[in-house]
C-alpha positions as a printed NumPy array, in Angstrom:
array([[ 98.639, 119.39 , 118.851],
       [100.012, 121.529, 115.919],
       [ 98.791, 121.049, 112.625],
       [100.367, 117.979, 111.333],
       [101.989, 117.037, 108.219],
       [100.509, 114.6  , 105.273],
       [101.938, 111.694, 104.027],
       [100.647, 110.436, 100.431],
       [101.29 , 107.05 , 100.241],
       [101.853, 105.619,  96.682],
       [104.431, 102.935,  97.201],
       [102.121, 100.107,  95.404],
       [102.758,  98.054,  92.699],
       [ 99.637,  98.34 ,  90.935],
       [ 99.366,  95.413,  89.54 ],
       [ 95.092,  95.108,  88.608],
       [ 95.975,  98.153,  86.222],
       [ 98.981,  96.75 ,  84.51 ],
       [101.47 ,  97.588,  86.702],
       [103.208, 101.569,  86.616],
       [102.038, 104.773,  89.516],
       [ 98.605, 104.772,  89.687],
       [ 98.607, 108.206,  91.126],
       [ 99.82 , 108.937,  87.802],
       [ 96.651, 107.886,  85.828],
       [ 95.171, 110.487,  83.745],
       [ 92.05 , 112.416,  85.482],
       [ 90.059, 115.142,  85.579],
       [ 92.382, 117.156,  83.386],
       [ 95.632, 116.309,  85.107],
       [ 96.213, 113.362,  86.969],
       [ 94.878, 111.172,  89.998],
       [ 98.074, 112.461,  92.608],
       [ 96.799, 116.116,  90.945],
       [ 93.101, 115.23 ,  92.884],
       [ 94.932, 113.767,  96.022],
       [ 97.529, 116.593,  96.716],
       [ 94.352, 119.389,  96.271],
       [ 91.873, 117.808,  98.652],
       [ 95.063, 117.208, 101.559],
       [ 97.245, 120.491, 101.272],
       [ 94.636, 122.895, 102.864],
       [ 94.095, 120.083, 106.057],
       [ 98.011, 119.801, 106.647],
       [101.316, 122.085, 107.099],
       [103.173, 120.114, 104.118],
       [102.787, 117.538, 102.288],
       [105.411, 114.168, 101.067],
       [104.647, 111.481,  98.856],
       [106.047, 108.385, 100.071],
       [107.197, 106.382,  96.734],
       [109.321, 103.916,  95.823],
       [112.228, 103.915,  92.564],
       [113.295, 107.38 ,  90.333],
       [112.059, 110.39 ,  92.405],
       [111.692, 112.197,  88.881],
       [108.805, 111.298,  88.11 ],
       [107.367, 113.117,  90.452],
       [109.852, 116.297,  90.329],
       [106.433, 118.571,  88.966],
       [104.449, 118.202,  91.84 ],
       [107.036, 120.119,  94.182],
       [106.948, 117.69 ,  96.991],
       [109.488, 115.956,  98.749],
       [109.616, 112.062,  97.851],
       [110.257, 109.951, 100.933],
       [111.809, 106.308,  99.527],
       [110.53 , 103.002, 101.899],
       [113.324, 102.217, 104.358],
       [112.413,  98.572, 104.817],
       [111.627,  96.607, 101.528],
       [109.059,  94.559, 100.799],
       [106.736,  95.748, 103.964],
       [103.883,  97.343, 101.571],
       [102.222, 100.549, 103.203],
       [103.428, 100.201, 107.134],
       [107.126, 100.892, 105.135],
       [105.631, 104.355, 104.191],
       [104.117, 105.058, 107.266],
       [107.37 , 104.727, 108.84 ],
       [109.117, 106.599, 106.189],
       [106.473, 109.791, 106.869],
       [107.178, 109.469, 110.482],
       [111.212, 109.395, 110.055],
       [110.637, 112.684, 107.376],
       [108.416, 114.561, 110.33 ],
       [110.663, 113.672, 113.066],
       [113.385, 115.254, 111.069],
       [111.017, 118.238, 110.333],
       [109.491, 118.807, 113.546],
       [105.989, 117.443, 113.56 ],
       [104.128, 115.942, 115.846],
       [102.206, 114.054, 113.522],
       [101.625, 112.862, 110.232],
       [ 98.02 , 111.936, 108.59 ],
       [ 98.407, 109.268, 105.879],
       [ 95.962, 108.756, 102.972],
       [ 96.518, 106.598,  99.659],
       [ 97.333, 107.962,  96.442],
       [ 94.529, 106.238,  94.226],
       [ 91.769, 107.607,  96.616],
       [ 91.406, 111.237,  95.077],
       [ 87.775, 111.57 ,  96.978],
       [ 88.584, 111.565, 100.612],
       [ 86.764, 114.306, 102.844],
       [ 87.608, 117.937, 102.907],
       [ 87.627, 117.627, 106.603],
       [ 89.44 , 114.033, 106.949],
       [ 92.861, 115.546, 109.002],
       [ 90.058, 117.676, 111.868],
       [ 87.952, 114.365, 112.336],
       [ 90.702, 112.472, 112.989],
       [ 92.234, 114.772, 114.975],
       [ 89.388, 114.998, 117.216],
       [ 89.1  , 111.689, 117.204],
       [ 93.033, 110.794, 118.092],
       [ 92.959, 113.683, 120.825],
       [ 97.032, 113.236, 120.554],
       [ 96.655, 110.193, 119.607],
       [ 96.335, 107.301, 116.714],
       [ 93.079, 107.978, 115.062],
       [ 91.992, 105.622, 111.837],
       [ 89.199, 106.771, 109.358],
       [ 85.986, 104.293, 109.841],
       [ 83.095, 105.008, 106.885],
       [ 81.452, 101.112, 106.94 ],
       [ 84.228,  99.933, 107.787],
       [ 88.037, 101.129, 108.682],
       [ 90.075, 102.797, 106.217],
       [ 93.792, 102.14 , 107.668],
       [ 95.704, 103.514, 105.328],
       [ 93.268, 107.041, 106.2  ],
       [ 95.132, 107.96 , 109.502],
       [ 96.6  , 110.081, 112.507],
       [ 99.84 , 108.548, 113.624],
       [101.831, 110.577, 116.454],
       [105.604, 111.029, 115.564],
       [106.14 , 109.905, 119.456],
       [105.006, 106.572, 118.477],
       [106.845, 105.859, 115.846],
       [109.453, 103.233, 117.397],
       [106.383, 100.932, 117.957],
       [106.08 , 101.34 , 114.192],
       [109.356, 100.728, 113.449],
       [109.682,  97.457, 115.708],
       [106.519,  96.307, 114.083],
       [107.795,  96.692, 110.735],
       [110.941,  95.252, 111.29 ],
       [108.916,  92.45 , 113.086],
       [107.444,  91.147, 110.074],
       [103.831,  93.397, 110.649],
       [103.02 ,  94.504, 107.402],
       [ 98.406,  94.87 , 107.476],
       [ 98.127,  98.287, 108.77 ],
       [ 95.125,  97.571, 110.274],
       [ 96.658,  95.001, 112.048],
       [ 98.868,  97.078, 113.686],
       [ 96.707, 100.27 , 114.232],
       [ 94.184,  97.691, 116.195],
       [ 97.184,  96.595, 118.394],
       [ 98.194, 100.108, 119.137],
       [ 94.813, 101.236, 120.263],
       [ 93.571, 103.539, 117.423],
       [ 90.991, 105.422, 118.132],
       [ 88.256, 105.799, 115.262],
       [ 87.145, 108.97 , 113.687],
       [ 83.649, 108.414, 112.227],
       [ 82.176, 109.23 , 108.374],
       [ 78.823, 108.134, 108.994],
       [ 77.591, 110.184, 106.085],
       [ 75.723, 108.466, 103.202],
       [ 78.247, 109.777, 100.845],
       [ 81.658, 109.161, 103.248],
       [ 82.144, 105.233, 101.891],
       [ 82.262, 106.333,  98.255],
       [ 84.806, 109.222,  99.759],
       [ 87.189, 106.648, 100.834],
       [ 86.823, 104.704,  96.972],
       [ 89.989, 103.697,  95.49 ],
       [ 91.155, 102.755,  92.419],
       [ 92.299,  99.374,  91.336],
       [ 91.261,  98.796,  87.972],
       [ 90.939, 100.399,  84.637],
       [ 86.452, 100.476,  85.539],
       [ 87.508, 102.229,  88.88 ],
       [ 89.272, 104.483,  86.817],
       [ 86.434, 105.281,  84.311],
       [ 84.173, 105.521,  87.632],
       [ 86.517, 108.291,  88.691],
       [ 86.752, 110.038,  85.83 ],
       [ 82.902, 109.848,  85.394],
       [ 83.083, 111.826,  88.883],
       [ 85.31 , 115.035,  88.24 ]])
């Protein structure tokens, strides 16, 4: 398989912190999406943020913004937008990974390519990470029929498709998948950069 291309998803509403992109929190001297974009543009052959409402806000980051094309179905929406965006492009495959989780591993996208051998590979630390994953392009009309199904826990659906799981067994890999949520997560971040 050919290096694939990332999806940042950062089509939440963020409501624990008030509400607003919290990908565009203030950290470490720029901002959260800043951390995100650094640690998955060396693992991937480009890179889209999947967001919802004005595209401008992002226009400094360089990156193409892919828009949900089913409302109201929370991250599976994205996932589904990435796979429409790299069908177009000519990937294979897509890796996902959430926009407030600026500590994922360095080597995320060649564990869970290992793991997927071709196929759909999910990120397990102590426990899954769903929104941390390897989704084949070829399999994205069993995405779409799930969305438009009413599917909308992405861990719901990767189980019923068979994901295979790519292991962090490390001591450190479950604080690489921590997210933020709330303004403490935040200062927790911060205190980490």
């Amino acid at each position: 398989m050919k290096q694939p291309a990332g999806v940042i998803l950062a089509g939440g509403n963020a409501r624990r912190m008030g509400g607003g992109d919290k990908c565009l929190l203030p950290l470490g001297g720029g901002v959260v999406l800043d951390q995100v974009v650094a640690r998955l543009e060396p693992q991937v052959a480009k890179v889209a943020l999947n967001a919802n409402g004005d595209a401008a806000r992002f226009a400094g980051f360089g990156l193409p913004v892919l828009a949900d094309g089913v409302a109201d179905a929370g991250p599976l929406a994205g996932v589904l937008a990435g796979l429409d965006w790299a069908a177009g492009c000519g990937f294979d495959a897509i890796v996902t990974v959430a926009a407030d989780t600026p500590f994922f591993p360095c080597d995320l996208v060649p564990r869970l390519l290992l793991a997927g051998n071709g196929g759909l590979a999910v990120a397990v630390a102590e426990r899954v990470h769903p929104t941390f994953a390897l989704w084949p392009v070829a399999r994205r009309g069993e995405v779409r029929e799930a969305v438009l199904g009413g599917t909308r826990r992405v861990l719901e659906l990767c189980d019923a498709m068979g994901a295979a799981h790519a292991p962090f067994s490390e001591p450190e890999a479950e604080t690489a998948f921590f997210n933020i949520n709330t303004p403490e997560d935040l200062a927790k971040a911060a205190a980490r950069v």
